[in-house]
matplotlib code that plots the C-alpha trace (Angstrom):
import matplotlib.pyplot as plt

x = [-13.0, -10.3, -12.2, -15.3, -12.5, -11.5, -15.0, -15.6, -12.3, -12.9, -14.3, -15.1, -14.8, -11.2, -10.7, -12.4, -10.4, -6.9, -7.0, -9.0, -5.9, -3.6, -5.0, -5.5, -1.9, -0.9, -4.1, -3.4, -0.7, -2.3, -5.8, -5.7, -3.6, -5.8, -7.1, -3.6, -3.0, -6.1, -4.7, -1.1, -2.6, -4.2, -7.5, -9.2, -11.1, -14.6, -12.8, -11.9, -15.5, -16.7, -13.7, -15.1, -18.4, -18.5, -16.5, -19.4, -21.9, -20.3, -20.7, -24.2, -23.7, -23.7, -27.2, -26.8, -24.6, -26.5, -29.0, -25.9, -24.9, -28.5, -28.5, -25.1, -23.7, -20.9, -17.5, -17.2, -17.9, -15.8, -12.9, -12.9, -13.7, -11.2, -8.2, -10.1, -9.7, -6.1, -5.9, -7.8, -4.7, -2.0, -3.7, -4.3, -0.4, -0.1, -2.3, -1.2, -4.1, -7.3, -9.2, -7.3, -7.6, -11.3, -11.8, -9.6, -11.7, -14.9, -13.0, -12.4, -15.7, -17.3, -15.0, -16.9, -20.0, -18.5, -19.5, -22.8, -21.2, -18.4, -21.0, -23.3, -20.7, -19.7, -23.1, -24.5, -21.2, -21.5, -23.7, -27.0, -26.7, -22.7, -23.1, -22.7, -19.8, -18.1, -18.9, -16.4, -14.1, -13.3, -13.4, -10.6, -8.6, -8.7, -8.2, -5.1, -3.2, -4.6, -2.2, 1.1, 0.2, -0.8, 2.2, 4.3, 2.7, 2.6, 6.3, 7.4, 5.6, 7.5, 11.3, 10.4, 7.3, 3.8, 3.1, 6.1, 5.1, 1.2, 2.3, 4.7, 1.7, -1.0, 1.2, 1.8, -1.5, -2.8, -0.5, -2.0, -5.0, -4.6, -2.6, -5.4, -8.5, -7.4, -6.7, -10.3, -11.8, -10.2, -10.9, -13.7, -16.9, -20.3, -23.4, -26.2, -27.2, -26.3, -29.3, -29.1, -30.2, -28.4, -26.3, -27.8, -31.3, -30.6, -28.4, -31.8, -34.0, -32.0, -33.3, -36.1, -37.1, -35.0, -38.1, -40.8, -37.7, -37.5, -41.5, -41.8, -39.3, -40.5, -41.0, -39.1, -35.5, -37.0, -36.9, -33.2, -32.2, -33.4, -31.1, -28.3, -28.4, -28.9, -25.6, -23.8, -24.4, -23.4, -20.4, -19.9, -20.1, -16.5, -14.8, -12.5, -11.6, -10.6, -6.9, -7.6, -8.3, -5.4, -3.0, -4.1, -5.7, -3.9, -0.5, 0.1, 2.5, 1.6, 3.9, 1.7, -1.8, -0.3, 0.1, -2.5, -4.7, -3.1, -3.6, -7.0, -7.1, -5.2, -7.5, -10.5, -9.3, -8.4, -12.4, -13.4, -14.1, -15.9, -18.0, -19.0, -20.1, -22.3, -23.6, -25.0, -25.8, -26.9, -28.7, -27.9, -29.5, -28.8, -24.9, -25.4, -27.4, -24.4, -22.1, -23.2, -22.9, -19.4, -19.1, -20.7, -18.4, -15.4, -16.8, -17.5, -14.2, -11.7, -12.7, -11.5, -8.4, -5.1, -2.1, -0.9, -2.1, -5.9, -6.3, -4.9, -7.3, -10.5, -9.6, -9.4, -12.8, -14.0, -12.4, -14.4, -17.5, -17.1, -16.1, -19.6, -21.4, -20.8, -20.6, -24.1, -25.9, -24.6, -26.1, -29.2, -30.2, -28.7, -31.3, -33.9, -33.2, -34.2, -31.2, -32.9, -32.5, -29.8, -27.5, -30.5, -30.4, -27.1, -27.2, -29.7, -27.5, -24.2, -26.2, -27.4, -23.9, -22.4, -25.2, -25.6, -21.9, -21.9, -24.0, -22.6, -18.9, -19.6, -21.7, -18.2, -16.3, -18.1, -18.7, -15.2, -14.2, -17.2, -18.3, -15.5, -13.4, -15.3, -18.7, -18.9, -17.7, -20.8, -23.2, -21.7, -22.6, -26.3, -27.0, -25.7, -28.1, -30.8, -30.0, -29.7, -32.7, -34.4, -33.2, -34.3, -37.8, -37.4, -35.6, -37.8, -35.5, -32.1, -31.2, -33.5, -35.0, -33.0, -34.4, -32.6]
y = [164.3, 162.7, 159.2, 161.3, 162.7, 159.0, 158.0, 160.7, 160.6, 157.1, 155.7, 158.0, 161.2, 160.1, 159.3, 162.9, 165.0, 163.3, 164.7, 167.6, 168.6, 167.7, 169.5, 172.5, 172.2, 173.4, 175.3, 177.9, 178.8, 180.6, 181.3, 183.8, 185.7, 184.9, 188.9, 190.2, 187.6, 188.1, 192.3, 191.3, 189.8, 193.0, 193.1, 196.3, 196.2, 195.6, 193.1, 190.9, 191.2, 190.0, 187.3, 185.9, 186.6, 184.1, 181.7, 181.5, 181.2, 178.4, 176.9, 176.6, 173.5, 172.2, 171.1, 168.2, 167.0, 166.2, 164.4, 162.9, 161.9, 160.5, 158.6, 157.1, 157.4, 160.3, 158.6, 157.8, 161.9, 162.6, 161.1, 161.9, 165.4, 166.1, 165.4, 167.2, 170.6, 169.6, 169.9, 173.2, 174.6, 174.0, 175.7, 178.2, 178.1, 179.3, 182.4, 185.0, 187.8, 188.2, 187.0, 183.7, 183.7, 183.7, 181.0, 178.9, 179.6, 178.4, 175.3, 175.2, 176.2, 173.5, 170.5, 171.6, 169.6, 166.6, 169.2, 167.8, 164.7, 165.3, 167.1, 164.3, 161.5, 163.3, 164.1, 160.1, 159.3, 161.2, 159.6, 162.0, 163.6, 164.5, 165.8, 169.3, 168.0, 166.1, 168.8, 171.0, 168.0, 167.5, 171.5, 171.6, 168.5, 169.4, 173.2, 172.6, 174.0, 177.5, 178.4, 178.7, 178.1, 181.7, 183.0, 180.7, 181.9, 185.6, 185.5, 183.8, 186.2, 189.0, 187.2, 185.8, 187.9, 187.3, 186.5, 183.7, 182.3, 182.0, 179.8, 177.9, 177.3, 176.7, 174.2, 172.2, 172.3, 171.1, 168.0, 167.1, 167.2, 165.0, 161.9, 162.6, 162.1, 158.6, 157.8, 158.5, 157.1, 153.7, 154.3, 155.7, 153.6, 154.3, 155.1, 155.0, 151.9, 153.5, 153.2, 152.7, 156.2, 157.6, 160.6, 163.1, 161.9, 162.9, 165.6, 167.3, 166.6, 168.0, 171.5, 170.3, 169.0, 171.7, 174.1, 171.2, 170.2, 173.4, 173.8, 170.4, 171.3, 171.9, 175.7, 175.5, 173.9, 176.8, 179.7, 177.9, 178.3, 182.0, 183.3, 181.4, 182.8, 186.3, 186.0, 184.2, 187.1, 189.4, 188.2, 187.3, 191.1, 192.1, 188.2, 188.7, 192.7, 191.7, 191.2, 194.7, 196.9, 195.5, 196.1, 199.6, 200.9, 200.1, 199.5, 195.7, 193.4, 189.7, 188.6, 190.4, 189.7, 185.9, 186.5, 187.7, 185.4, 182.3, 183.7, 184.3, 180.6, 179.7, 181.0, 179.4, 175.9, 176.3, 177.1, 174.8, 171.7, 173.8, 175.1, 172.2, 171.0, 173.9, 173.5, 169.9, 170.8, 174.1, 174.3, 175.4, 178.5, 179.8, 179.7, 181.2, 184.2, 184.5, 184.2, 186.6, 189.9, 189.4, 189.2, 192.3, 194.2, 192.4, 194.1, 197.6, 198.0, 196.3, 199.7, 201.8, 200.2, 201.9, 199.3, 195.4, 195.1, 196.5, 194.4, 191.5, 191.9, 192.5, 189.2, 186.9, 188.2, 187.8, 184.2, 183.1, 184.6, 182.4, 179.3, 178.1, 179.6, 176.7, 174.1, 174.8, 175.8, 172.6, 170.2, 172.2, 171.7, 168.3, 167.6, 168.7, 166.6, 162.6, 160.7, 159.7, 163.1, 164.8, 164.6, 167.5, 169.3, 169.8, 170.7, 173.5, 174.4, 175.2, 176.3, 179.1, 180.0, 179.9, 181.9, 184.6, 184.3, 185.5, 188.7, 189.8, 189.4, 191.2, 194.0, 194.2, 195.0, 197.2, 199.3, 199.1, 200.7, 202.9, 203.9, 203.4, 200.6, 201.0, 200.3, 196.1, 196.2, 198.4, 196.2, 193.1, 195.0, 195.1, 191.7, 189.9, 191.8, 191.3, 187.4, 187.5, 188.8, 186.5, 183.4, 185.2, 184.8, 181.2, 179.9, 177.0, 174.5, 173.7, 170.6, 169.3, 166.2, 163.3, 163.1, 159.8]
z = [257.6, 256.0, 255.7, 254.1, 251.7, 250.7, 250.8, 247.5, 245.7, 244.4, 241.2, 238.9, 241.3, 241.5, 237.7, 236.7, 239.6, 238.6, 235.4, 236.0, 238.3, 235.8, 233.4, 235.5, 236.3, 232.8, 232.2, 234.9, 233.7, 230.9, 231.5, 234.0, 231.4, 228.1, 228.1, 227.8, 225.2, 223.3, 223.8, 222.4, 219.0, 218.2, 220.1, 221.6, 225.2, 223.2, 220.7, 223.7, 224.6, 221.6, 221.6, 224.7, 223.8, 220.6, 222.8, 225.1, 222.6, 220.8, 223.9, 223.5, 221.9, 225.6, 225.1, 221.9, 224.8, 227.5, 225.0, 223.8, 227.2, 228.6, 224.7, 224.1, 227.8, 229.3, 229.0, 225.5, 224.8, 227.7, 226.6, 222.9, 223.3, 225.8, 222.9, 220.8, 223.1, 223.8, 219.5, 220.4, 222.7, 220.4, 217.3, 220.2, 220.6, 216.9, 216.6, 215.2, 214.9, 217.3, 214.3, 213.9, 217.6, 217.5, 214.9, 217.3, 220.5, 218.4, 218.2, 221.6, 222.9, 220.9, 222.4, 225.5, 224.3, 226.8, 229.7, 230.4, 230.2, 232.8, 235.3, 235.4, 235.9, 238.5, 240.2, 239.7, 241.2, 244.4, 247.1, 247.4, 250.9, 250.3, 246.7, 248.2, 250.0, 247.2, 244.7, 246.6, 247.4, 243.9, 243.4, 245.9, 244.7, 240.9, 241.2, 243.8, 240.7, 241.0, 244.9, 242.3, 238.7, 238.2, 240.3, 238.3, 235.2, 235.2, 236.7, 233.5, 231.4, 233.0, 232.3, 228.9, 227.8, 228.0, 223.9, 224.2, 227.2, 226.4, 223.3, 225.6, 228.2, 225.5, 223.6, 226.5, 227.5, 224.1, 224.9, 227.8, 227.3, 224.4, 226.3, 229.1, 226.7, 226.1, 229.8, 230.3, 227.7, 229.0, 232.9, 233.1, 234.6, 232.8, 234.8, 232.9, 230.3, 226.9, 224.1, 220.3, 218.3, 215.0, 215.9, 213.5, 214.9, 218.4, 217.5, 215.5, 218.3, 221.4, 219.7, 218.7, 222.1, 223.9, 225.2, 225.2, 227.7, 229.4, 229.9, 231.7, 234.5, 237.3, 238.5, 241.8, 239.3, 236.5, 239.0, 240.3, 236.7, 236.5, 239.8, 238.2, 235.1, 236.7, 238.8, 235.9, 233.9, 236.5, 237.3, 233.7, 232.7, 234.8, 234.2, 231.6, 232.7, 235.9, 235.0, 231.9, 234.9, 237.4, 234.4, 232.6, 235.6, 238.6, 237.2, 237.7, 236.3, 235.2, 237.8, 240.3, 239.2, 239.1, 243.0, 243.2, 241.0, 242.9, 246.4, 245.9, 244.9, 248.0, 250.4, 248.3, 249.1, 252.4, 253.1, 250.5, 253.1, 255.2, 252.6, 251.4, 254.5, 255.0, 251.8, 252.7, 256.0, 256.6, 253.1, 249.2, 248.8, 252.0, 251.1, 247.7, 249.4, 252.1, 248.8, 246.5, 248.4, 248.7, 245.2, 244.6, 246.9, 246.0, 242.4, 244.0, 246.0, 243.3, 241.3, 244.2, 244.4, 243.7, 244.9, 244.9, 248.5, 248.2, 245.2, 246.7, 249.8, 247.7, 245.5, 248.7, 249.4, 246.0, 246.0, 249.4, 248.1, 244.3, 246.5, 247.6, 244.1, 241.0, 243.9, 245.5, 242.3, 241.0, 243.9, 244.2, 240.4, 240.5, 243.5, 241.5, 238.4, 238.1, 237.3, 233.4, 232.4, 234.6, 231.7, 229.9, 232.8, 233.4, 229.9, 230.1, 233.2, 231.0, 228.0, 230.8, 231.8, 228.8, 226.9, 229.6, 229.4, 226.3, 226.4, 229.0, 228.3, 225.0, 226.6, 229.4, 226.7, 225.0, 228.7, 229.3, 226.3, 225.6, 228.9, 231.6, 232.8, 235.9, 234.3, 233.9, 237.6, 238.6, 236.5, 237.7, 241.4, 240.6, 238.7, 241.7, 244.0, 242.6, 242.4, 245.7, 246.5, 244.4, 246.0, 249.2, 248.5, 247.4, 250.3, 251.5, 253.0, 254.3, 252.1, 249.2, 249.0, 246.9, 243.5, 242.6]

ax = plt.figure().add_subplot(projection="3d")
ax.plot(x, y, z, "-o")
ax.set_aspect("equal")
plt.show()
């Protein structure tokens, strides 16, 4: 096990989960709490929705950069665009209304374009047979940060006060992420032979080509793309009202949903490994369908919860059911995609999560505020069902042929 573990975290894999974990070390400390920040400058319930919503949609920029990727290579818009969110964080820092807020998060979504980038180094990387296994490797590694950064977090927020320690935490993450662009702009090994195009020429035809693209995938990686953005959307609908309800509903601190958050991630990476093992070995879709029902009543029994302890239980299930999700999406449509234009795919794969991101984050907050709190919880409930079920009718095979 450990020699496998060696075997991955090498190269690139290594370079990318480093920093990732750095990174995340810092970022933890604030994102789990970026709804109560978002609340603090002035946002209602559906205001954070639309916050988040926008966010998500900017996003959708993912797409120029996996043509970007597959034209000029990944680590020259890896590196670059990682300083560029670290700039992104300490305007973040300086916000002083949900509608400066908001400018700043378009900012930030749109450094994200390196995304399709960072995904596909990571996948042409990874031998075939173990990119299951060394998906969740650097999962485990990189996100390491999440067992006390969020404890850590939330506990400061309760001694100092959750507006001045958000722009402590988002100022120090800005600077990270800056020094860390440049490290791997200079370490990073490219994959692919990069070709000669004018920016604004490939930048044009990304949309331009985007759904010739998408009608000349193939229909088993199109229907793959259609259950993810079904659960992406369901879970996306209760993602940032997680942390809302635990607060105004149940009566939590920061300090405890920090416990909370970070124990959740504990238990995560303990059964990371093993995960990713089954994911390679037993077969990708059969662990997402295994997965998602515990999402959905993690979702359904969060809502009945009324102290620390029952939320704390129904977030470590939630947290072993989201383990195996990103992870075995990620290899399946990876198998599915030739090398030459895995950079596109991965692409249309965050365009998918950020876009159903969007609606549904938006739609969450206007449920939680219009409807009940409970609502995005109960919606989240049936999107992920009926994901599930779909898979279920797919499920053809255990691990998918190598497409490189």
């Amino acid at each position: 096990m450990l020699e496998d573990v060696r075997n991955i975290l090498r190269g690139n894999v290594w370079i990318i989960s480093w920093t990732t974990l750095v990174m995340n070390s810092f970022g933890f400390l604030v994102w789990p709490f970026f709804a109560l920040y978002a609340l603090g400058l002035g946002a209602s319930p559906f205001l954070l929705g639309v916050i988040t919503g926008i966010r998500a949609l900017a996003a959708c920029i993912y797409l120029p950069g996996g043509f970007i990727a597959d034209t000029y290579g990944r680590k020259r818009i890896i590196g670059m665009m990682t300083a560029v969110l670290g700039m992104s964080y300490l305007l973040m820092a300086l916000a002083w209304s949900w509608r400066v807020l908001l400018l700043i998060v378009v900012i930030e979504s749109l450094s994200y374009i390196y995304v399709p980038a960072y995904t596909a180094i990571l996948v042409d990387s990874l031998p075939t047979q173990k990119r299951g296994f060394g998906l969740t490797i650097f999962q485990h590694f990189s996100f390491a940060p999440m067992v006390l950064c969020p404890a850590i977090g939330g506990l400061v927020a309760d001694h100092i006060g959750l507006m001045l320690a958000m722009r402590i935490g988002f100022a120090l993450t800005g600077l990270v992420c800056i020094v860390l662009g440049f490290v791997r702009s200079k370490s990073l090994i490219e994959t692919i032979e990069p070709t000669k195009a004018k920016f604004v020429e490939v930048f044009i035809n990304s949309y331009r080509q985007q759904f010739k693209f998408i009608r000349e995938l193939g229909s088993e990686l199109k229907w793959t793309m259609m259950c993810f953005v079904l659960s992406i959307f369901g879970i996306g609908v209760a993602t940032y009202f997680w942390i809302v309800f635990a607060t105004r509903e149940i009566g939590l601190s920061a300090g405890e949903w920090g416990i909370v958050f970070s124990a959740g991630g504990a238990i995560a990476l303990m059964a990371a490994l093993p995960i990713g093992r089954l994911i390679d070995s037993w077969g990708r879709e059969k662990m997402i369908i295994c997965s998602l029902p515990l999402l959905a009543f993690s979702a359904f029994a969060f809502v009945r919860s009324d102290t620390f302890v029952e939320v704390l239980v129904v977030m470590i299930v939630f947290s072993l059911g989201s383990t195996s999700i990103l992870p075995a999406f990620t290899a399946l449509i990876g198998d599915l995609s030739p090398l030459r234009i895995r950079g596109k795919v991965m692409a249309i794969k965050e365009m998918a999560y950020w876009g159903g991101s969007a609606v549904a984050t938006t739609l969450g907050g206007y449920f939680y505020q219009n409807v009940s709190p409970k609502t995005p919880f109960y919606v989240m409930v049936i999107f992920v069902l009926i994901s599930t079920m779909f898979l279920m009718t797919s499920l053809r095979r255990s691990v998918p042929k190598s497409s490189r």
